[in-house]
C-alpha positions as CSV (number, residue, x, y, z in Angstrom):
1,X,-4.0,-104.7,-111.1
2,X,-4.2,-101.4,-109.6
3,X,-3.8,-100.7,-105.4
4,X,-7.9,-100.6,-105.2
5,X,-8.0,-104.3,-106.4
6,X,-5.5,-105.3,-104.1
7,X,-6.6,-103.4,-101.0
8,X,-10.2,-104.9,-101.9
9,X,-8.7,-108.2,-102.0
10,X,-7.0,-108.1,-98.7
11,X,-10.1,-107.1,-97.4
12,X,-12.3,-110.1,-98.6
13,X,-9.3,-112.0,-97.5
14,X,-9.7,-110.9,-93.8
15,X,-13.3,-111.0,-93.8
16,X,-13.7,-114.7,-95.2
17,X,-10.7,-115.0,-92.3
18,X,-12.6,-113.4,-90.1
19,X,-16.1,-115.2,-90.7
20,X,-14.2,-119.0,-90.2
21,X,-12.6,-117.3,-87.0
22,X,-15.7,-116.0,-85.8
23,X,-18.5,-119.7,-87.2
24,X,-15.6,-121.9,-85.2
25,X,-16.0,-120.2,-81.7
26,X,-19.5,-120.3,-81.1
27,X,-21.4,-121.0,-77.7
28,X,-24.1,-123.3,-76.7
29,X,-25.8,-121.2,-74.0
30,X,-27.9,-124.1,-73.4
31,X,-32.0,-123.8,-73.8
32,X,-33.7,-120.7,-73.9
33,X,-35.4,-119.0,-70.7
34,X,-39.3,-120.2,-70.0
35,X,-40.7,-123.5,-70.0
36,X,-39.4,-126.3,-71.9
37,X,-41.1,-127.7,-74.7
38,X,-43.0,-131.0,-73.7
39,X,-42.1,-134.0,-75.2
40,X,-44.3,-135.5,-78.3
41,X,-46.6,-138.3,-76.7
42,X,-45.6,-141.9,-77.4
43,X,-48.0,-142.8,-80.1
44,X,-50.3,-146.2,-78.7
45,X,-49.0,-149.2,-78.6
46,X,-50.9,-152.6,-78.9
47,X,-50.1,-155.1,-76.8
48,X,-50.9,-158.5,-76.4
49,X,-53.3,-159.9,-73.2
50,X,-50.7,-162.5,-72.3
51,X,-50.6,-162.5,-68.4
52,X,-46.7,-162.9,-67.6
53,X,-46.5,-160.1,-64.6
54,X,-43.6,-157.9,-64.6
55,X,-42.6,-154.6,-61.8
56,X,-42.2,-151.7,-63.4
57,X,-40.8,-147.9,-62.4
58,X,-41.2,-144.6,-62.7
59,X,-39.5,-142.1,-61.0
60,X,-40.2,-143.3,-57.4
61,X,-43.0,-145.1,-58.4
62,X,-43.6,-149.0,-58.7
63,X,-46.3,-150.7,-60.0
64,X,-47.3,-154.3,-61.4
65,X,-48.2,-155.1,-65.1
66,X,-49.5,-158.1,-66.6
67,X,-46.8,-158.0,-69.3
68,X,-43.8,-155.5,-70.3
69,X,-45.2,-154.6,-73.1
70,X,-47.7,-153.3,-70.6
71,X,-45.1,-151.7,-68.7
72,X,-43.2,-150.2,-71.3
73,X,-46.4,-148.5,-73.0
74,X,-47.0,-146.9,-70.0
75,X,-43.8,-145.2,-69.7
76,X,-42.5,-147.7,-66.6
77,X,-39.1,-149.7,-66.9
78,X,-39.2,-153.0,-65.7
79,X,-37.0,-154.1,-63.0
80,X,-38.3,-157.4,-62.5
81,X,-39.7,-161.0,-63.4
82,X,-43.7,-161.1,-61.0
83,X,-45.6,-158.4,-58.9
84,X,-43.8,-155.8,-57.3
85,X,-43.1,-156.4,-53.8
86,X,-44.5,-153.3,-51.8
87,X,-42.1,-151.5,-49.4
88,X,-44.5,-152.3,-46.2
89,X,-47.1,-154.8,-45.9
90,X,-50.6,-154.7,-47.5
91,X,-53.4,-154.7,-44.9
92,X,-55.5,-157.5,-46.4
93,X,-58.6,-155.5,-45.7
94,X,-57.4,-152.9,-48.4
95,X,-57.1,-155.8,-51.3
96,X,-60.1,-156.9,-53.3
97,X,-60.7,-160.6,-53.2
98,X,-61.9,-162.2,-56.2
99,X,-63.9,-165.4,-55.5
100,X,-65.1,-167.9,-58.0
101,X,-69.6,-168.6,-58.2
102,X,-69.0,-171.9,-56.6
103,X,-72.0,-172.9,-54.8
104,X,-70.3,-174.8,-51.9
105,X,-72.5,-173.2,-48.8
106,X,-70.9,-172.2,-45.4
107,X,-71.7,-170.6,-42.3
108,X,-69.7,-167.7,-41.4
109,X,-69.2,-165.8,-38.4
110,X,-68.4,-162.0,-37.5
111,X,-68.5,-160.7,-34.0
112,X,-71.8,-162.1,-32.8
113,X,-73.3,-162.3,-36.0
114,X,-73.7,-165.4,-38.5
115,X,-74.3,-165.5,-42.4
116,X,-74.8,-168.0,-44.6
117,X,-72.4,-167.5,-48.1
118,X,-72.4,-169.9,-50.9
119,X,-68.7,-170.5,-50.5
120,X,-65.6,-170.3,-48.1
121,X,-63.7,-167.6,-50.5
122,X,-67.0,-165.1,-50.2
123,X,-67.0,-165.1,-46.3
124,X,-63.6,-164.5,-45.9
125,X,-64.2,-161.5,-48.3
126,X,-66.8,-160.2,-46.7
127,X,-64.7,-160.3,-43.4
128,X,-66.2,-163.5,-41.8
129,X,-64.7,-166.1,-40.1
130,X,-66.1,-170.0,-41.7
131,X,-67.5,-172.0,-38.9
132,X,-69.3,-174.7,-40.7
133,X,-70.2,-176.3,-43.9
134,X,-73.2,-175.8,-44.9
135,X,-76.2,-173.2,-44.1
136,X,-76.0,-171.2,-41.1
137,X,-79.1,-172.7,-38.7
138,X,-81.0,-170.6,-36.7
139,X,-83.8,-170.8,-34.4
140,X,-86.8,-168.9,-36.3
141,X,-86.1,-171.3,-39.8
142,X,-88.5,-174.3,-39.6
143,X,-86.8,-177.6,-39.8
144,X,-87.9,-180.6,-41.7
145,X,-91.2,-181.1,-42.2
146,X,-91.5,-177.3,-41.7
147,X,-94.0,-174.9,-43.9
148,X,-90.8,-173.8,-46.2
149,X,-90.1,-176.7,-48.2
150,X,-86.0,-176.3,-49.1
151,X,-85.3,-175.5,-52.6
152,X,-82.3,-177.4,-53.8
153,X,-80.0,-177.9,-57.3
154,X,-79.2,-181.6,-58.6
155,X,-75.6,-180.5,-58.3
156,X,-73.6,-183.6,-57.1
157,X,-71.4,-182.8,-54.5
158,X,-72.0,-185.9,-51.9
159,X,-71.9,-185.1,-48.3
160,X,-72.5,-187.3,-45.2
161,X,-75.0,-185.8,-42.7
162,X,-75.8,-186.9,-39.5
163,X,-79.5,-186.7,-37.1
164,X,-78.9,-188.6,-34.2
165,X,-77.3,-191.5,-34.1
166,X,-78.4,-192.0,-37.6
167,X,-75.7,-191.1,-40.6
168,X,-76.5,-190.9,-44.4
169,X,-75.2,-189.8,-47.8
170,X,-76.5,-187.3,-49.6
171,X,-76.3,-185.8,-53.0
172,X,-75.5,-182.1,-51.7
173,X,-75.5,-180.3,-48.1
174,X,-78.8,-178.6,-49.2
175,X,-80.4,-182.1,-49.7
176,X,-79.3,-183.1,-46.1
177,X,-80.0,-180.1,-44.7
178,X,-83.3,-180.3,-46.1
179,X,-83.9,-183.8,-44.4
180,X,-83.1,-182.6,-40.7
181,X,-79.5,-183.4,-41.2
182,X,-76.1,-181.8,-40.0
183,X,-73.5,-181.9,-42.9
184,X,-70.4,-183.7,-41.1
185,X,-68.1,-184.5,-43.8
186,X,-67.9,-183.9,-47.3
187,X,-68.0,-186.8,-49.5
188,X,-69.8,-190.3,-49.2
189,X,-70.4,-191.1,-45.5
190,X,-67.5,-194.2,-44.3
């Protein structure tokens, strides 16, 4: 082995040296200037319709879900078992009332005008106070015996009307109504 091979040795010697030196000490400089990448989009998730309500958050956000499944799909944590309780109080006018088709007829009040609705739950939507069961009367309707005869269902929801001094049961408020009489109770007449 002549003084070439040896010299050339030492040098591949300090240059695999060198290279483990050198692949030990590197940096993370963190990410690179510009925007960061976005992250991939959660692929869809199918969830089921059970209604079990749940609050969830994001950021500073709240919100209610039916489920947290729900929740989760939507990128929110949940923080809690029912709706979310908000920070301040609702005004009632803001929140949508959902009222069933009951025909159940009332008379309903706003300011100084009145409006028949076919139940309690749609007045008080509509931002009217109930003052009575049944249609709202007014003046310019003709009463029994009048030239609009009353259309009524065969629904049987007894009320007890009253004309006078005279009381009787009838099938529905639209029946009494119909025959001159002022619903006073609801159910059979005592």
């Amino acid at each position: 082995m002549g003084l070439f091979e040896v010299a050339l040795r030492r040098v591949k010697i300090v240059a695999v040296l060198a290279f483990a030196a050198l692949a030990g000490c590197t940096v993370d400089t963190g990410p690179a200037p510009g925007p960061r990448p976005q992250p991939l989009p959660r692929p869809p998730q199918a969830c089921t319709m059970e209604y079990m309500p749940v609050c969830g958050i994001r950021g500073r956000r709240q919100e209610t879900f039916p489920n947290a499944c729900t929740a989760r799909a939507n990128g929110f944590d949940v923080i809690g078992r029912g709706e979310c309780r908000p920070s301040r109080p609702e005004r009632p006018v803001d929140r949508p009332q959902a009222c069933t088709m009951d025909y159940n007829p009332v008379c309903g009040r706003s300011g100084n005008r009145t409006r028949t609705f076919s139940n309690a739950c749609m007045a008080e939507a509509g931002g009217f106070r109930v003052i009575g069961r049944g249609e709202c009367r007014s003046d310019d309707r003709p009463g029994p015996g009048g030239s609009t005869p009353a259309i009524c269902t065969r629904e049987y929801a007894p009320v007890c009307g009253r004309r006078g001094n005279r009381v009787q049961t009838f099938p529905n408020s639209c029946m009494a109504d119909a025959d001159g009489f002022r619903v006073v109770g609801n159910g059979p007449c005592r």
